[in-house]
Every structure is written in structure tokens, then in C-alpha cells.
Backbone as a chain_set.jsonl record, in Angstrom:
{"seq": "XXXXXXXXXXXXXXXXXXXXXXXXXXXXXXXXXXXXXXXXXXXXXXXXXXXXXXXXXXXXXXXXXXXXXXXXXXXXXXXXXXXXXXXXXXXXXXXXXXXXXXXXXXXXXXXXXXXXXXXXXXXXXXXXXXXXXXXXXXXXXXXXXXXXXXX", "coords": {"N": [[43.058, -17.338, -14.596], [41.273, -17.171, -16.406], [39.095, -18.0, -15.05], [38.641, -16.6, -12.79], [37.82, -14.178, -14.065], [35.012, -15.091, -15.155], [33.748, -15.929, -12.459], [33.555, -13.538, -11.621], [32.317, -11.844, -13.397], [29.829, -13.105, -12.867], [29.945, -12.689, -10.018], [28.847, -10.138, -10.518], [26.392, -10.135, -11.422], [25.195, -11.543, -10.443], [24.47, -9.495, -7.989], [23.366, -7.809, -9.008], [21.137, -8.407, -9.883], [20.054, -9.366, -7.308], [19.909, -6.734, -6.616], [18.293, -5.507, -8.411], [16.037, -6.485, -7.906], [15.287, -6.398, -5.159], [14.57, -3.191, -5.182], [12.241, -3.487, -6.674], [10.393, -4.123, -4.873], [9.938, -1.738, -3.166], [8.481, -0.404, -5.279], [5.89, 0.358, -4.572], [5.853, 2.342, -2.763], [4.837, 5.883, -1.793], [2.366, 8.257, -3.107], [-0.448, 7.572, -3.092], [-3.735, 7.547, -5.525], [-7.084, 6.259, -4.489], [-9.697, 5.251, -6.705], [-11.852, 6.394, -6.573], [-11.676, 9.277, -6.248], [-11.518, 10.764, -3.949], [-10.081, 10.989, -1.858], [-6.31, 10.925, -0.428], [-3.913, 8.644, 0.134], [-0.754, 7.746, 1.656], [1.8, 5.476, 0.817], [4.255, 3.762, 3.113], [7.418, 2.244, 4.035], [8.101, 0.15, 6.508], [10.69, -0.654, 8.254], [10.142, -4.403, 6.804], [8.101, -3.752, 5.798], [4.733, -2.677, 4.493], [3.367, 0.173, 4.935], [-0.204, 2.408, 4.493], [-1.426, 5.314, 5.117], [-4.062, 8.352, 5.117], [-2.925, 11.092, 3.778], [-4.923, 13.383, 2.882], [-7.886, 14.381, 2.108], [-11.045, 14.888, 0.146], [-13.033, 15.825, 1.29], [-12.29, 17.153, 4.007], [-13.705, 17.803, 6.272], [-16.735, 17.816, 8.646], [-19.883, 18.131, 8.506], [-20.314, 20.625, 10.515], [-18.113, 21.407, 10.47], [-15.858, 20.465, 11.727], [-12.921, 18.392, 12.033], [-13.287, 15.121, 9.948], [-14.386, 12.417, 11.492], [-14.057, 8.775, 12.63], [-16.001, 7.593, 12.296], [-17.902, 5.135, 11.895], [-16.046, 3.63, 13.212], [-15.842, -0.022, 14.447], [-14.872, -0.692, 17.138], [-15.886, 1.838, 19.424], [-14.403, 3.538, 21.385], [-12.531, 4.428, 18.999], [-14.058, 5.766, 17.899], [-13.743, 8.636, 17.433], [-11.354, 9.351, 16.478], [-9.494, 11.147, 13.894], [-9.68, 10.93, 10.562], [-7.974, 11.684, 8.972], [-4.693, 11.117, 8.469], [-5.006, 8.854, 9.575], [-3.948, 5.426, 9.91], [-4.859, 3.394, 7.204], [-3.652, 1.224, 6.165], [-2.199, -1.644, 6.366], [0.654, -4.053, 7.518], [1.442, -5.533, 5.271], [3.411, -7.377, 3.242], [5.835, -7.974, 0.591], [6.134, -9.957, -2.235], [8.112, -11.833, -3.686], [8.396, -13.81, -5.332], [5.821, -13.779, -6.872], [4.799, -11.354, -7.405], [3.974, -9.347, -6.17], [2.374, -7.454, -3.212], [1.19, -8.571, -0.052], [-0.369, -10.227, 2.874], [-1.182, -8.728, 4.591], [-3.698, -5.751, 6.05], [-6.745, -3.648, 5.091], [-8.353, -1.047, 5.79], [-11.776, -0.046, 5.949], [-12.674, 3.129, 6.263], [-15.32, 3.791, 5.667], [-17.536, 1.847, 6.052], [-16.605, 0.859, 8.501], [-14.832, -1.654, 8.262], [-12.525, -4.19, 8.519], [-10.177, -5.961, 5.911], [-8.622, -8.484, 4.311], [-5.666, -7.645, 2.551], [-4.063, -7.493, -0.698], [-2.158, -6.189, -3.068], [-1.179, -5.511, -6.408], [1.076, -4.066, -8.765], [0.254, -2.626, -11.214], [1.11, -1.001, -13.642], [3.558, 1.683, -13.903], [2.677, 3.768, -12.513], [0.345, 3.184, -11.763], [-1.883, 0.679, -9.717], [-3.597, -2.346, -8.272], [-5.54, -3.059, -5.81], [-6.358, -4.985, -3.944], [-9.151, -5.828, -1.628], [-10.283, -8.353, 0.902], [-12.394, -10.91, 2.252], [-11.498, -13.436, 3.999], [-10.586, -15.859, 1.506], [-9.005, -13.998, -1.61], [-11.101, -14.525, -3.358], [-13.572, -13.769, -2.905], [-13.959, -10.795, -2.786], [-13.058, -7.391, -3.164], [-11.861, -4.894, -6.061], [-9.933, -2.405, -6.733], [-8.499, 0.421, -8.412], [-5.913, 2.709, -8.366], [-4.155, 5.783, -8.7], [-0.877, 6.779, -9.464], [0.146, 9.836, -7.324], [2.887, 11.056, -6.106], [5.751, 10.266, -6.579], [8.305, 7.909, -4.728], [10.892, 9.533, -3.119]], "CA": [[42.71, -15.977, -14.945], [39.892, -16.861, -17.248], [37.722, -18.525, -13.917], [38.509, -15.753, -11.961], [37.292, -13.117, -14.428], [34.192, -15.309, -15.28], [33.631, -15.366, -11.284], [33.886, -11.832, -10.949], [31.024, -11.683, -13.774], [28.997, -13.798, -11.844], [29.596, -12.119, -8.509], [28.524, -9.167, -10.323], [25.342, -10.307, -12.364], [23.922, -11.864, -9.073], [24.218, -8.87, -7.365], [22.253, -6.912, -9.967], [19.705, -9.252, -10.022], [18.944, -9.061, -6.083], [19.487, -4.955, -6.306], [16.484, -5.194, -9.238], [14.722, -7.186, -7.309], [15.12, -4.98, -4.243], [14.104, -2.334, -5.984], [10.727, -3.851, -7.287], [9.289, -3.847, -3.463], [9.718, -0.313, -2.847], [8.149, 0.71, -6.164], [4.729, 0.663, -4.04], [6.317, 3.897, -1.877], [4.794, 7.043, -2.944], [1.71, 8.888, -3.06], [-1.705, 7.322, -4.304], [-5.033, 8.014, -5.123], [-7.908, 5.715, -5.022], [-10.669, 5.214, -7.709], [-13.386, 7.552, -5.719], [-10.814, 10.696, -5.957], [-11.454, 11.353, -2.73], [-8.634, 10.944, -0.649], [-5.105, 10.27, -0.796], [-3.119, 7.5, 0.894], [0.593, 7.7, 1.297], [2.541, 4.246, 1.178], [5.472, 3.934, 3.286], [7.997, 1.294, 4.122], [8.616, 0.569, 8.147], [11.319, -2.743, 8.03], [10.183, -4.884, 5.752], [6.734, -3.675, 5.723], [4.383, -1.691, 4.034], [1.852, 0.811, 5.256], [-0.764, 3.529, 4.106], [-2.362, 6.4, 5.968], [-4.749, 8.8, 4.948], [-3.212, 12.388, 3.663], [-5.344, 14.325, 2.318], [-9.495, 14.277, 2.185], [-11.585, 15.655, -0.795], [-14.079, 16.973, 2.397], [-11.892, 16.734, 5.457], [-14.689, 18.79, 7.398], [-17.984, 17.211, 8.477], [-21.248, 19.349, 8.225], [-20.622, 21.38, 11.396], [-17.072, 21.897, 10.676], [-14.981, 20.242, 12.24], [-12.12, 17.333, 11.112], [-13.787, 14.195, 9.879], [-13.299, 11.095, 12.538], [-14.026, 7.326, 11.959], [-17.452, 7.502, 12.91], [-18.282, 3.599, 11.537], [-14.807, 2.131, 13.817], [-16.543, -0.972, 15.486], [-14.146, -0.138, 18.099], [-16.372, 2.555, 19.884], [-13.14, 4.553, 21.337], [-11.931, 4.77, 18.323], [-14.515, 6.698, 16.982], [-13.03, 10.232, 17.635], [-9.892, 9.178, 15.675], [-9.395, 11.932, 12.94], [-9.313, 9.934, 9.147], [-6.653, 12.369, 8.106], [-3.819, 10.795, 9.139], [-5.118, 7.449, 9.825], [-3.254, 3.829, 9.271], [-5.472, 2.086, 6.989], [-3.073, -0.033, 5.538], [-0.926, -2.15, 7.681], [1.484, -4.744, 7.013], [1.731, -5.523, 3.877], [4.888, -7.617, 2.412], [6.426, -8.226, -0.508], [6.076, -11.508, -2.099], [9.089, -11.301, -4.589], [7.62, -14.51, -6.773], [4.575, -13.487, -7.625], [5.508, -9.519, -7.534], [2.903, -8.372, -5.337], [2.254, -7.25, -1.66], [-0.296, -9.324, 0.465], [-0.277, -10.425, 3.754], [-1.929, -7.407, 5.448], [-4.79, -5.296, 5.641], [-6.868, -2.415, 4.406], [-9.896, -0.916, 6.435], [-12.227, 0.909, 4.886], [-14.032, 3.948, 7.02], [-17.0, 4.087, 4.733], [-18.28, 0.502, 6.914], [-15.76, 0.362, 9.391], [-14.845, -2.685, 8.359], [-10.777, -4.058, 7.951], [-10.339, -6.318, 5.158], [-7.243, -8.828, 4.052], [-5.622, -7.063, 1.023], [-2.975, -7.624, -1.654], [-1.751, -5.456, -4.29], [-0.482, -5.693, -7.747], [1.264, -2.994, -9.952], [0.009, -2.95, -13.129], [1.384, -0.132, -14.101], [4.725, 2.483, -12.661], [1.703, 4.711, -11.81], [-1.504, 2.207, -10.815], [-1.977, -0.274, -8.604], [-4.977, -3.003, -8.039], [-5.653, -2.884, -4.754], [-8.064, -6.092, -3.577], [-9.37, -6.247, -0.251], [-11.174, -9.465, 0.844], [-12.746, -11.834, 3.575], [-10.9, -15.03, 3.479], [-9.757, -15.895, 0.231], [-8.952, -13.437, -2.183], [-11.736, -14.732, -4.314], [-14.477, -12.806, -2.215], [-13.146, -9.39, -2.531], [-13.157, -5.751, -4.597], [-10.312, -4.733, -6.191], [-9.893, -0.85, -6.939], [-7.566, 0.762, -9.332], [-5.553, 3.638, -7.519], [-3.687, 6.283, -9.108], [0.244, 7.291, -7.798], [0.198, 11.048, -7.474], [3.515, 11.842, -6.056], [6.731, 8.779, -6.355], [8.907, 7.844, -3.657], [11.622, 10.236, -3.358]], "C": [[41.282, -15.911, -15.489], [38.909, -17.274, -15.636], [37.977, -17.503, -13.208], [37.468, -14.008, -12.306], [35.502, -14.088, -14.65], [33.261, -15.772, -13.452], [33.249, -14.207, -10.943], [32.459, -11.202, -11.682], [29.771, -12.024, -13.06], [28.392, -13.445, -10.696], [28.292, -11.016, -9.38], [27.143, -9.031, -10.8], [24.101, -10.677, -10.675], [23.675, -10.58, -7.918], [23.248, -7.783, -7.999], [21.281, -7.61, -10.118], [19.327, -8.786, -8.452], [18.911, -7.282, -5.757], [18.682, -4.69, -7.144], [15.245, -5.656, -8.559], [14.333, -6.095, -5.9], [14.121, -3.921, -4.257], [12.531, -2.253, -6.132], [10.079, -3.531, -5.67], [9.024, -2.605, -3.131], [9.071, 0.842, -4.296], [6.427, 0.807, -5.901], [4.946, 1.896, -3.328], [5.91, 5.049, -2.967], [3.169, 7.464, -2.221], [0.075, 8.344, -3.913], [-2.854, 7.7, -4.061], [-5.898, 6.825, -5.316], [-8.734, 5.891, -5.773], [-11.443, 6.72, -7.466], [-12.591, 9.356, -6.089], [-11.544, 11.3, -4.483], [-11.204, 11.619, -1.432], [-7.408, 10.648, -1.081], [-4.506, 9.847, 0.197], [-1.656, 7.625, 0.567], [1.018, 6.486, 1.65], [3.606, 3.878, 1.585], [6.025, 2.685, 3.575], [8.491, 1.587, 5.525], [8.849, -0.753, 7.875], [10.645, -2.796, 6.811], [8.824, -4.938, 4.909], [6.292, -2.817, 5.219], [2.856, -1.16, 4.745], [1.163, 2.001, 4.603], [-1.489, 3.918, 4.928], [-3.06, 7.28, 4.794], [-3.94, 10.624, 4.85], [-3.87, 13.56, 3.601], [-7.558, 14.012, 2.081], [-10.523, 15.087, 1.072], [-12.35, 17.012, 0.468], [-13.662, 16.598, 3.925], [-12.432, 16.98, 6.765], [-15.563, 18.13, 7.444], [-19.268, 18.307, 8.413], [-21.15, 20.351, 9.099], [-18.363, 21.997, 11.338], [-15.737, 21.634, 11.176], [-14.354, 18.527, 11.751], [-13.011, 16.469, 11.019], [-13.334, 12.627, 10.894], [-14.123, 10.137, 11.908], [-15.026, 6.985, 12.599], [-17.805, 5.958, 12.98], [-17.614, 2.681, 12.351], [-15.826, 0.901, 14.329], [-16.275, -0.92, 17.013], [-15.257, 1.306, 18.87], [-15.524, 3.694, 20.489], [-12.411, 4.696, 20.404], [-12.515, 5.632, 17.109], [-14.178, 7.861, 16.701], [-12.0, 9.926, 16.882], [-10.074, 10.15, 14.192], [-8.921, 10.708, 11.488], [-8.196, 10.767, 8.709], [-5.361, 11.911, 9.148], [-3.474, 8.922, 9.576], [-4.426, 6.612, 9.214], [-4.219, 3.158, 8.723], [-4.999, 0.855, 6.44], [-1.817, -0.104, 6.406], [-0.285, -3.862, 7.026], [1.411, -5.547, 5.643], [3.225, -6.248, 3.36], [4.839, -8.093, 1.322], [6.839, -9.46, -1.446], [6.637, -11.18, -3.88], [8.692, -12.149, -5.942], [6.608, -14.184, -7.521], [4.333, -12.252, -7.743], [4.449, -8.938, -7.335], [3.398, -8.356, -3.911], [0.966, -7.831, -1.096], [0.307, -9.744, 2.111], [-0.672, -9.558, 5.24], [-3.115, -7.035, 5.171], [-5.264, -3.899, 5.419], [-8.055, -2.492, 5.47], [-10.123, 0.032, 5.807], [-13.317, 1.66, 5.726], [-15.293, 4.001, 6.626], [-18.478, 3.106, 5.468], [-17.562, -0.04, 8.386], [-15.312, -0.846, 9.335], [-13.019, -3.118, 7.627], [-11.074, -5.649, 7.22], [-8.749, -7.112, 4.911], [-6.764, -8.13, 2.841], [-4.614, -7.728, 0.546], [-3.058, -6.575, -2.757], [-0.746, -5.592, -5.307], [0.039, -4.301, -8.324], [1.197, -3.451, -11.226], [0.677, -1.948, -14.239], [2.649, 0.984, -13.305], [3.636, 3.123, -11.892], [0.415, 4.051, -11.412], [-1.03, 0.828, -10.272], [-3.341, -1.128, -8.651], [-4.807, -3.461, -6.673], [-6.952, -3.738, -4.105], [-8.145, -6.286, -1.863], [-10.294, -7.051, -0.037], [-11.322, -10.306, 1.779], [-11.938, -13.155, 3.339], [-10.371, -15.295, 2.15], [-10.174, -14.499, -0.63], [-10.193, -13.375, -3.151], [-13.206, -13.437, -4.047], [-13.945, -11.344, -1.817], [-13.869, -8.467, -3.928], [-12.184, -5.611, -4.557], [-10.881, -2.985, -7.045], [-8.568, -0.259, -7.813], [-6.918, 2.326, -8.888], [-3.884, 4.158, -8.281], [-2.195, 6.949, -8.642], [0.039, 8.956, -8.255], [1.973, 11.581, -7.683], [4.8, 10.24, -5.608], [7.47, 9.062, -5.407], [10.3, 8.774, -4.107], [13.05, 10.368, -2.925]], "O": [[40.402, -15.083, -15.254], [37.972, -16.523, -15.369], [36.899, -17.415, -12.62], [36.867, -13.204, -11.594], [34.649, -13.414, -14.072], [32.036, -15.878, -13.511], [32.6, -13.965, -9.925], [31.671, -10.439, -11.122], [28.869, -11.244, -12.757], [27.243, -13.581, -10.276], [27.11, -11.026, -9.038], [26.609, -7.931, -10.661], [23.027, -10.323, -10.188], [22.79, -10.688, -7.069], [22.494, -7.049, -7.359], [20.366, -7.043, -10.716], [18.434, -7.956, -8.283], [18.177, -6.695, -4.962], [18.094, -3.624, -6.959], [14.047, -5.379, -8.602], [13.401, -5.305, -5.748], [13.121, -3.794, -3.551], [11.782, -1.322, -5.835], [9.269, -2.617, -5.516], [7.877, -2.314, -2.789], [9.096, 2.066, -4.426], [5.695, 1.233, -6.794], [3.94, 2.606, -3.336], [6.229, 5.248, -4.139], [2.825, 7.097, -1.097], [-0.338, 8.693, -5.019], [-3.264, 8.104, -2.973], [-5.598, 6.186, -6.325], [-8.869, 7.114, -5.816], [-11.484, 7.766, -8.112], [-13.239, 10.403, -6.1], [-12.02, 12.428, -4.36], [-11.716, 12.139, -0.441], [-7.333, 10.076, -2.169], [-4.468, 10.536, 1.217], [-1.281, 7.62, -0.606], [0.73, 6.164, 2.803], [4.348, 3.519, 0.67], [5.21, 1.775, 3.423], [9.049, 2.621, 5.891], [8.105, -1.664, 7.513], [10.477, -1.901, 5.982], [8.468, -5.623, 3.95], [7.023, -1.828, 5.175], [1.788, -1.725, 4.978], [1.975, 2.756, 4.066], [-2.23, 3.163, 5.558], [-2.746, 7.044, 3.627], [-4.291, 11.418, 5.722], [-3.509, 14.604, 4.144], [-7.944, 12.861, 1.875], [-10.704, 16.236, 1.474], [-12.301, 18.239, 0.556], [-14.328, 16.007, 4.774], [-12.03, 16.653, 7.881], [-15.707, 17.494, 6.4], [-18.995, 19.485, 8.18], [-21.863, 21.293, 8.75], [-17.704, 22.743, 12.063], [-14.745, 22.358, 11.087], [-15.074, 17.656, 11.261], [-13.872, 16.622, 11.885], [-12.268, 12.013, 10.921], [-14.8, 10.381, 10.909], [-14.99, 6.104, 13.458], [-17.999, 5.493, 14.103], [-17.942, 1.504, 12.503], [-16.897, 1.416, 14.648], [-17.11, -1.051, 17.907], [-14.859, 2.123, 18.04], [-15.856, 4.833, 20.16], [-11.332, 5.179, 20.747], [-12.042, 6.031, 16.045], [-14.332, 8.189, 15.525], [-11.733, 11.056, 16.472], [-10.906, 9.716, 13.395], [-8.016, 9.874, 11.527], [-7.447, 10.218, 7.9], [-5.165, 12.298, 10.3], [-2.504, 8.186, 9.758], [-4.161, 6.811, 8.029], [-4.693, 2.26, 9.418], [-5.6, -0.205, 6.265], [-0.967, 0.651, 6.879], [-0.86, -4.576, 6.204], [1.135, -6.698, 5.981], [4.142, -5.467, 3.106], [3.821, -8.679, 0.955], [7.982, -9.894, -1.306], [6.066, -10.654, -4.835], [8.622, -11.721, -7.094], [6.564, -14.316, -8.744], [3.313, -12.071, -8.409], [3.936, -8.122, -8.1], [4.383, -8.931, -3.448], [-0.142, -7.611, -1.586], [1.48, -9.49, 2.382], [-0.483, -9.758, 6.44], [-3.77, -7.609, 4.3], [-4.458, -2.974, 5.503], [-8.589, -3.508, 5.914], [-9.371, 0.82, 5.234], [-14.45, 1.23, 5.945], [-16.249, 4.269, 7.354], [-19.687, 3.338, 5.491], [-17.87, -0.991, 9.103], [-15.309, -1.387, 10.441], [-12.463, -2.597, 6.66], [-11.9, -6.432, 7.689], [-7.743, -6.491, 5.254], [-7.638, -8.026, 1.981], [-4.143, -8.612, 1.262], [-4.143, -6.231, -3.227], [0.441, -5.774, -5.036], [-0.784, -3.387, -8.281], [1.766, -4.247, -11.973], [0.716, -2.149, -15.453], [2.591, 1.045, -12.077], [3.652, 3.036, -10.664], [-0.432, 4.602, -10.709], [-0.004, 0.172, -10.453], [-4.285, -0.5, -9.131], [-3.904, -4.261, -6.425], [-8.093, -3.349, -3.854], [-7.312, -6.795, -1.113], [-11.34, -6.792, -0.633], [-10.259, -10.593, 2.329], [-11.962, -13.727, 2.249], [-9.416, -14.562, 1.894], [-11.265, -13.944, -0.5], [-10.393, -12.317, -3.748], [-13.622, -12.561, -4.806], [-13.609, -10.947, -0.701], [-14.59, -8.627, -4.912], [-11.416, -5.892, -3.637], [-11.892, -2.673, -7.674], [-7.53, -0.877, -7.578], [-7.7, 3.225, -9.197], [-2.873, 3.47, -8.424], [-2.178, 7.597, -7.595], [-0.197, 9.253, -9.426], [2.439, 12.16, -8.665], [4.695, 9.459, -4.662], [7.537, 10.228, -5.018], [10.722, 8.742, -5.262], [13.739, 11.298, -3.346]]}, "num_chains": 1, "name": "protein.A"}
């Protein structure tokens, strides 16, 4: 009786441990802003992956009026591509030991240039957000605000 009830604790302790842990990966989902305030990135979860696009644009218009595209791509057909909307963050997982996301990347329209990233939560509501050539060491890291949590 007693090993069956101290079993039953057991089952139930380990299962609350991997549904906290769970948990922790998807508390990147949501709504953020970067440093610059002048855009917002939504972070979603596709499988086991994480991505961010481009919502929202302080100046989504260019001088003549019309949507802003990705003038800098290196890609040359991909210059016409509207930034509102865009994937700049692409795979991304969840690296449960060290309780970040890395393994993906960030591009950054400003140079056209895509970047390895990782991200930390430092906070329920911020994020450090490093994008970098080869090792992490050679990188910027940005501090990005959540607007609106996963819902």
C-alpha cells in the first residue's frame, strides 16, 4: 500500500516537472518589441520551433507612399518583399538545460544581413536577443520588450 501510494507520488511529481518544463519553451510566444521601438515582431511556435515576423512598423510607408519592402535582401528578388509581415526569425529551439532558444536565425533588414541568434528571458516581459557570426562571442545582443503574451 505504502509503495504504491509513494509511486503514485512519484508518477505525479515527474509529471509536473516535465509540464513546468514544457511550459518554460513557450513562454517566448507573444508579442515583442525591440530596443529601437520601431517595429513589432510576433513569436510563434510551428512544431517544435520558434519563429518571428514583422507586425507592425513605426513607418510602414516609404517616402512616396507606398508599403516598405526589403530593399538591402542580398537576394535581389527578394527585394519587393513587403517587411510587414516578414519571417525574420526562423528556427529557433529550445534548449531546456540552459533555458534559452538558439539554433536559428535573425535577419536584420537595416543590412540585409541574417545572423545566428539565441535568446534568453531575463525577465516574463524581456528578452536578450543576440545575433552573431560564428560564435556567439562576435555578436549584439538587444533587449526587447513583450507587448502582448501568448494567449
Amino acid at each position: 500500500m505504502k509503495l504504491k501510494l509513494i509511486l503514485g507520488v512519484l508518477a505525479l511529481a515527474l509529471f509536473s516537472m516535465s509540464y513546468a518544463n514544457e511550459g518554460e519553451e513557450d513562454k517566448l510566444i507573444g508579442v515583442w518589441q525591440p530596443s529601437d521601438g520601431r517595429s513589432y515582431i510576433k513569436i510563434d511556435k510551428i512544431g517544435n520551433k520558434f519563429y518571428g515576423r514583422v507586425v507592425w512598423l513605426k513607418e510602414p510607408n516609404d517616402e512616396d507612399g507606398n508599403p516598405r519592402v526589403d530593399i538591402n535582401n542580398p537576394d535581389e528578388s527578394l527585394r519587393s518583399t513587403p517587411l510587414k509581415g516578414y519571417r525574420m526569425m526562423k528556427d529557433l529551439v529550445y534548449n531546456e538545460e540552459e533555458a534559452l532558444w538558439e539554433g536559428g536565425t535573425i535577419y536584420d533588414p537595416k543590412n540585409g544581413t541574417t545572423y545566428n541568434c539565441k535568446i534568453v528571458l531575463t525577465a516574463d516581459d524581456q528578452i536578450e536577443v543576440r545575433g552573431f557570426v560564428g560564435t556567439a562571442v562576435f555578436g549584439r545582443t538587444d533587449v526587447w520588450t513583450r507587448l502582448v503574451k501568448k494567449k
